[in-house]
C-alpha positions in Angstrom: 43.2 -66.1 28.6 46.7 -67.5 29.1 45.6 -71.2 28.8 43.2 -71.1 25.9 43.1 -73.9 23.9 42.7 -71.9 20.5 45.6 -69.6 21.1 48.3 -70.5 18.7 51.1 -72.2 20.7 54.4 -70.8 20.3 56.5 -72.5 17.4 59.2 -75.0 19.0 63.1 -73.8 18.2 63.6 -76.7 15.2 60.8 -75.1 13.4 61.4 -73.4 10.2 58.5 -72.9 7.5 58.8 -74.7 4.6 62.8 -75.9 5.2 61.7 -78.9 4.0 59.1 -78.1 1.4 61.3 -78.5 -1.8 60.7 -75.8 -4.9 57.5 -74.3 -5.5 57.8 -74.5 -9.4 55.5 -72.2 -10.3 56.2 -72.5 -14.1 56.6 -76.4 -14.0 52.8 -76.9 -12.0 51.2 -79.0 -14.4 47.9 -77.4 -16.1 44.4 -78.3 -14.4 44.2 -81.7 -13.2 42.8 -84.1 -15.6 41.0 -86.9 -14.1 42.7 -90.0 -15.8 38.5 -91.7 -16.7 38.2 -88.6 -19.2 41.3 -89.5 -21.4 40.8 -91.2 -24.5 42.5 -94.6 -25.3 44.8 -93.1 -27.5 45.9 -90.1 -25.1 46.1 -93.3 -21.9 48.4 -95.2 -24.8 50.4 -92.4 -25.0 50.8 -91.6 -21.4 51.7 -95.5 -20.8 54.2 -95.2 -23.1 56.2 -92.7 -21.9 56.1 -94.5 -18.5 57.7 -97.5 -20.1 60.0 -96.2 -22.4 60.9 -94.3 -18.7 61.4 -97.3 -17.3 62.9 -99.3 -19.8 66.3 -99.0 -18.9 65.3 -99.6 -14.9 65.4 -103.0 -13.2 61.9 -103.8 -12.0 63.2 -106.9 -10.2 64.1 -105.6 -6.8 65.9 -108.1 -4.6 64.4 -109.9 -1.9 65.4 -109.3 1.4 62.9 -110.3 3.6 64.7 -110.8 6.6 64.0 -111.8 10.6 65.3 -110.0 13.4 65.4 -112.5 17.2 64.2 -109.0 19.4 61.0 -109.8 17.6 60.7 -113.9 17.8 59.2 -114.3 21.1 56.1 -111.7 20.1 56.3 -113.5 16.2 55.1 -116.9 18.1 52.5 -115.0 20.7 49.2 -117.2 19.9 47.7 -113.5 21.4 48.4 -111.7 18.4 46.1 -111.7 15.9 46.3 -111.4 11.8 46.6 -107.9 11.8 48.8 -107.9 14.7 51.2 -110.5 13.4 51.5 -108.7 9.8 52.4 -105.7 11.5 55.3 -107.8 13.5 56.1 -109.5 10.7 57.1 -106.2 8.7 59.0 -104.9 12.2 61.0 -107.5 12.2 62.5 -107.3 8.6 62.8 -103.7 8.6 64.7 -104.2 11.9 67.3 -107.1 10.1 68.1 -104.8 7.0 68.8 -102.3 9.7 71.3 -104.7 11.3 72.5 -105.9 7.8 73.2 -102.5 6.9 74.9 -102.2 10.1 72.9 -99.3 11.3 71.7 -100.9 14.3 74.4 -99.7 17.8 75.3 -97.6 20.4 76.0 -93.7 20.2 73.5 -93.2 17.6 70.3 -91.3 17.8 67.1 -92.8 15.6 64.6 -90.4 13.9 61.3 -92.1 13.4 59.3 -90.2 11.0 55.4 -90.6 11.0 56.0 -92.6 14.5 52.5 -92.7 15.2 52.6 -94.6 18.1 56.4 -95.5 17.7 56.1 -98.9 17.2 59.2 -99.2 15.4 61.3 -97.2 17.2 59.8 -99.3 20.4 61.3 -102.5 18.7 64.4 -100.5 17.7 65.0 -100.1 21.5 64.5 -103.4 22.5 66.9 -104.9 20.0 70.0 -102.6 21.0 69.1 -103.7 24.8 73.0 -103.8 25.9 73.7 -100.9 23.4 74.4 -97.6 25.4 74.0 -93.7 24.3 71.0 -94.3 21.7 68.0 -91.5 22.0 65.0 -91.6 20.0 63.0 -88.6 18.2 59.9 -89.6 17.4 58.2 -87.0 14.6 54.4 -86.9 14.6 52.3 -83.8 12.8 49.0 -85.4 15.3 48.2 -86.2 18.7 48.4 -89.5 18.8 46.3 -91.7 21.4 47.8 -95.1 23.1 51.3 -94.2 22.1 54.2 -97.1 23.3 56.6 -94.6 24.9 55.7 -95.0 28.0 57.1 -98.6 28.2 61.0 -97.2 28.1 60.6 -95.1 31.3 62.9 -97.5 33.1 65.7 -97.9 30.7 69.0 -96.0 29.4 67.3 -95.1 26.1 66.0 -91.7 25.9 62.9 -91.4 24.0 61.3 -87.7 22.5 58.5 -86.8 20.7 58.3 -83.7 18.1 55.0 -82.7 17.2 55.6 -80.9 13.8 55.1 -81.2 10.5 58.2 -82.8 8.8 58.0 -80.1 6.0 59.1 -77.8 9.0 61.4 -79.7 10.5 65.0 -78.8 11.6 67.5 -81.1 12.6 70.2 -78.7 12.9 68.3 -76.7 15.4 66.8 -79.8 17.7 68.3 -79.2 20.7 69.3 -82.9 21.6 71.4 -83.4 18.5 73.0 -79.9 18.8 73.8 -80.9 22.0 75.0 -84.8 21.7 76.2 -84.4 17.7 75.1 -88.3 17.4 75.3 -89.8 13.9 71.1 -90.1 12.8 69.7 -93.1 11.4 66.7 -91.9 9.7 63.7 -94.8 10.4 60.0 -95.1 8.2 57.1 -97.6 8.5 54.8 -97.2 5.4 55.9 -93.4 5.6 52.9 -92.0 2.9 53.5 -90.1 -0.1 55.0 -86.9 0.0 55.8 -87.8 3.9 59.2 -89.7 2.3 60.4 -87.1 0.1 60.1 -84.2 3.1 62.2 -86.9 5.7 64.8 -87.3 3.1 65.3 -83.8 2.3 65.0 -83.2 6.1 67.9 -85.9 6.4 70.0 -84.7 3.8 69.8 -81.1 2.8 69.8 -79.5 6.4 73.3 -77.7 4.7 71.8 -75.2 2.7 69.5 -73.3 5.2 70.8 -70.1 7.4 68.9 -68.9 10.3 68.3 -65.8 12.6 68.4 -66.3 16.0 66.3 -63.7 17.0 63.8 -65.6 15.3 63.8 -68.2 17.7 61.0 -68.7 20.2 62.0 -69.3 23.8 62.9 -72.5 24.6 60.9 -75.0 26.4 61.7 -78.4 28.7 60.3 -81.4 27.7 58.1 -84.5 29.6 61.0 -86.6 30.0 63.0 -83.9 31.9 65.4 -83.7 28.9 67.0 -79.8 28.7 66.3 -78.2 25.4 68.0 -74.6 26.3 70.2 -73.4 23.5 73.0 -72.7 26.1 73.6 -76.1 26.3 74.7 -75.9 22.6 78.4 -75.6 22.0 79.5 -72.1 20.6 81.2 -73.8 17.7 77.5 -75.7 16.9 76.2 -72.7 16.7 78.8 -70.9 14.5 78.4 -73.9 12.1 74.5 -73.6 11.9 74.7 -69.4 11.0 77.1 -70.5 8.7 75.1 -73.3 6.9 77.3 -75.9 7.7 75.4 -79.4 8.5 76.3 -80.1 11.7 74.3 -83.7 12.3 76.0 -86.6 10.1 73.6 -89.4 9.0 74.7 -92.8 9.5 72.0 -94.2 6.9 68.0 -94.4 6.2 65.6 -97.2 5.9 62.2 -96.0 5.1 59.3 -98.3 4.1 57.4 -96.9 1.3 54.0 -96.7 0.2 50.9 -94.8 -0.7 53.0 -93.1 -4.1 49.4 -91.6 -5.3 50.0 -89.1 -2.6 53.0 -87.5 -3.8 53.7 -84.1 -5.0 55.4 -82.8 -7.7 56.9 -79.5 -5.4 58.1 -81.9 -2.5 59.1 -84.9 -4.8 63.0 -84.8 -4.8 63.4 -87.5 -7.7 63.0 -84.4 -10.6 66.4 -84.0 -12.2 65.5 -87.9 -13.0 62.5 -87.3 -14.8 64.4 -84.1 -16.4 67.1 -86.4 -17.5 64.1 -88.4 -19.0 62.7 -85.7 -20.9 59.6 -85.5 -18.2 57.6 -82.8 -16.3 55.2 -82.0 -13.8 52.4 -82.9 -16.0 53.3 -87.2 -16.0 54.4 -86.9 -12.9 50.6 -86.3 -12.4 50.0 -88.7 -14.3 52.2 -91.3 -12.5 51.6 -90.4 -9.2 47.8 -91.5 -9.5 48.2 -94.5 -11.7 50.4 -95.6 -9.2 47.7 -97.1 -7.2 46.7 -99.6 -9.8 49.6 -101.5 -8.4 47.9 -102.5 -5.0 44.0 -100.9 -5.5 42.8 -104.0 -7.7 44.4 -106.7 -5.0 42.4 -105.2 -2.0 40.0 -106.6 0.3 36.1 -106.3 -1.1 34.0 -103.6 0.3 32.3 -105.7 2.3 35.2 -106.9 4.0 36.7 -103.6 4.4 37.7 -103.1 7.9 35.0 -100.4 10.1 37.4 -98.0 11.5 34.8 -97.8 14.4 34.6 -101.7 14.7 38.3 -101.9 14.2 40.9 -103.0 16.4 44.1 -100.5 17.7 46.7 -102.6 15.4 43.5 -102.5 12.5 43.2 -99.4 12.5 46.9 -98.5 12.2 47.0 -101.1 9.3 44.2 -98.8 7.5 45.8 -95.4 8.3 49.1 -97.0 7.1 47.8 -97.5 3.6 44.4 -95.0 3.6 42.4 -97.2 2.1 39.4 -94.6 1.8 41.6 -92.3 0.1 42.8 -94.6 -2.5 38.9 -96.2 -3.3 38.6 -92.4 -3.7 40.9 -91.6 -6.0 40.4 -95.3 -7.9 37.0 -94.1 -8.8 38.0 -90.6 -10.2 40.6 -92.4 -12.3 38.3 -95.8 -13.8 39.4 -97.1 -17.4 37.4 -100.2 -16.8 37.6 -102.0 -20.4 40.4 -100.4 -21.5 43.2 -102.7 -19.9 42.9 -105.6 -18.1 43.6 -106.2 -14.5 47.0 -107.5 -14.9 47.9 -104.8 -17.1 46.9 -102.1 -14.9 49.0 -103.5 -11.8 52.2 -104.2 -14.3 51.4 -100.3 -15.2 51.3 -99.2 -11.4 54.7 -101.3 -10.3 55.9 -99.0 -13.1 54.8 -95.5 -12.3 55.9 -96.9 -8.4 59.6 -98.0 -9.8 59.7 -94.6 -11.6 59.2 -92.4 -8.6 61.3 -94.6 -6.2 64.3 -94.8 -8.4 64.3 -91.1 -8.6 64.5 -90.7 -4.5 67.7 -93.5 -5.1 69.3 -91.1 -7.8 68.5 -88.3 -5.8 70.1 -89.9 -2.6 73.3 -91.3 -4.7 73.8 -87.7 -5.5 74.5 -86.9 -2.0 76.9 -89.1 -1.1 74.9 -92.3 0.2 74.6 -95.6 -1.1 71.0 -96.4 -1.8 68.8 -99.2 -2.8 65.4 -100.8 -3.2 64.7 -103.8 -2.0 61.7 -106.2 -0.8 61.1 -106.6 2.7 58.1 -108.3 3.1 55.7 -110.9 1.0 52.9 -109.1 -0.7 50.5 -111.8 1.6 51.9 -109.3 4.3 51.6 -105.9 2.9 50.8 -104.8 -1.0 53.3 -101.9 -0.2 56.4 -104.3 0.3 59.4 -102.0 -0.7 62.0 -100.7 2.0 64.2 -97.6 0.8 68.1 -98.5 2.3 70.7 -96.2 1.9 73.9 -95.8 3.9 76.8 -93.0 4.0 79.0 -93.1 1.9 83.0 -92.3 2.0 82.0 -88.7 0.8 78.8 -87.8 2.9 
């Protein structure tokens, strides 16, 4: 049967497995996961102080920049909009003036939206750089997503793409569009979970250091919006640089909104020469990763006013996946030290283990050349998870 649905489709040309994976550290895999409840008060005092003598020489006061962009001021004042709708917009619209701040936001770029889901933010990207010309859009989603906002810029210069893949297996060098165009990338997040931030920066950043056959390549294929994706329309010299492992896609800067830190993992994390520098390992990275949800997990809503995913609302239910809710209750449960510490303790404990992780991705970033920051972007009455990730090229990258 040639249109099967269970026949496995054939891989698109920018896929290659694990490219942005990071080291599988076989030796450095921390022992059997110990659930955080079973530790004794003197092995969690020990654990907590390694975090802060970590984090003792770090700034934990980030700077505010919770900033406004206009594109966004007639839908910020739409009585339509609801709470959840509003919070969302409120969040677009500062990502959208540090993007401008940073001077990231103009023509003859291309924008990479990772975790796009519906593509929201690349949608208001688009209408603030109305009079801007030559900007596409790749919009990077592992799942089918349902009442996506493409459709809207049918009528307009922009050029708007989707890649269904997994970011892990993501190629920039090989997408057709930017071996074609060579635009400079600004790589885009909204509440990009976990692990998801450390495979886009890697994917932004290290596409140097890969080599590939071309006989490994599956046939190329035309997309929805008419777009050519056939490797002939590549320049001879692209392609040279790509065999040779040369990057051949400058980035023009990244501004990724974080959250969701208990789902990272040590292989994909790319903040580990920082906690090598601090005399750390796999095994409180563990350790970090999950206590990191004690920053935001005592502040949410009660069970009983936990939002029904089948009751919910579109824009509800993409402020639930955004932050996985379920997940964390989950993983809150496993990891209980009710009378231990008290609730303001715990949260001061989980900024840190957040910090930690973050300023390792800024180290990490620094190394290659950008300049990179944390910063606030929104009020913690809008989102718990209120830190944006900034970094722009620098005169080496």
């Amino acid at each position: 049967m040639k249109k099967c649905n269970s026949r496995e489709k054939p891989k698109p040309v920018y896929y290659v497995q694990d490219i942005n994976g990071g080291t599988d550290d076989r030796l450095e895999a921390p022992r059997e996961q110990v659930h955080i409840s079973s530790l004794s008060q003197e092995e969690l005092e020990t654990v907590i102080r390694k975090l802060k003598m970590a984090t003792s020489d770090l700034s934990s006061t980030l700077e505010n920049q919770i900033l406004s962009h206009q594109a966004l001021h007639q839908a910020l004042n739409d009585p339509k909009n609801g709470e959840s709708a509003f919070k969302h917009l409120k969040q677009q619209s500062s990502l959208l003036g540090n993007m401008e701040r940073l001077g990231l936001l103009g023509s003859s770029r291309c924008f990479i939206e990772f975790g796009a889901g519906r593509g929201k933010l690349a949608h208001w990207v688009d209408i603030a750089l109305q009079d801007a010309k030559n900007v596409h859009f790749l919009l990077v989603e592992r799942a089918t997503t349902r009442f996506k906002v493409d459709g809207k810029h049918k009528n307009r210069d922009s050029v708007f793409e989707r890649l269904q893949i997994d970011i892990q297996h993501l190629c920039l060098d090989k997408v057709p569009i930017l071996m074609k165009k060579n635009l400079p990338v600004v790589g885009i997040g909204k509440h990009l979970c976990g692990a998801a931030t450390d495979l886009a920066l890697r994917c932004l950043v290290e596409r140097n250091t890969a080599k590939y056959e071309a006989d490994e390549e599956p046939p190329p294929k035309r997309s929805k919006t008419g777009l050519a994706e056939e490797t002939d329309l590549v320049s001879e010299s692209t392609k040279n640089s790509i065999n040779e492992g040369k990057p051949t896609v400058p980035v023009a800067g990244i501004a990724i909104a974080l959250c969701c830190h208990h789902r990272c993992e040590w292989k994909h994390y790319v903040g580990k020469e920082l906690f090598s520098s601090l005399g750390l390992k796999a095994e409180e990275f563990s350790f970090f990763q999950r206590l990191s949800s004690w920053a935001t997990c005592g502040r949410r809503r009660p069970k009983t006013e936990t939002i029904q995913l089948g009751e919910a609302s579109t824009d509800q239910k993409d402020d639930v996946e955004e932050h996985d809710l379920r997940d964390e209750s989950s993983l809150l449960n496993s990891d209980n030290v009710d009378g231990l510490l008290s609730d303001e303790e715990r949260e001061n404990v989980g900024r840190l283990c957040k910090l930690l992780i973050d300023h390792g991705r800024v180290q990490y970033l620094e190394q290659k050349g950008f300049s990179a920051s944390l910063q606030f972007y929104t009020s913690p009455s809008v989102s718990l998870e209120n830190v944006l990730l900034t970094a722009v090229a620098g005169p080496t990258s």
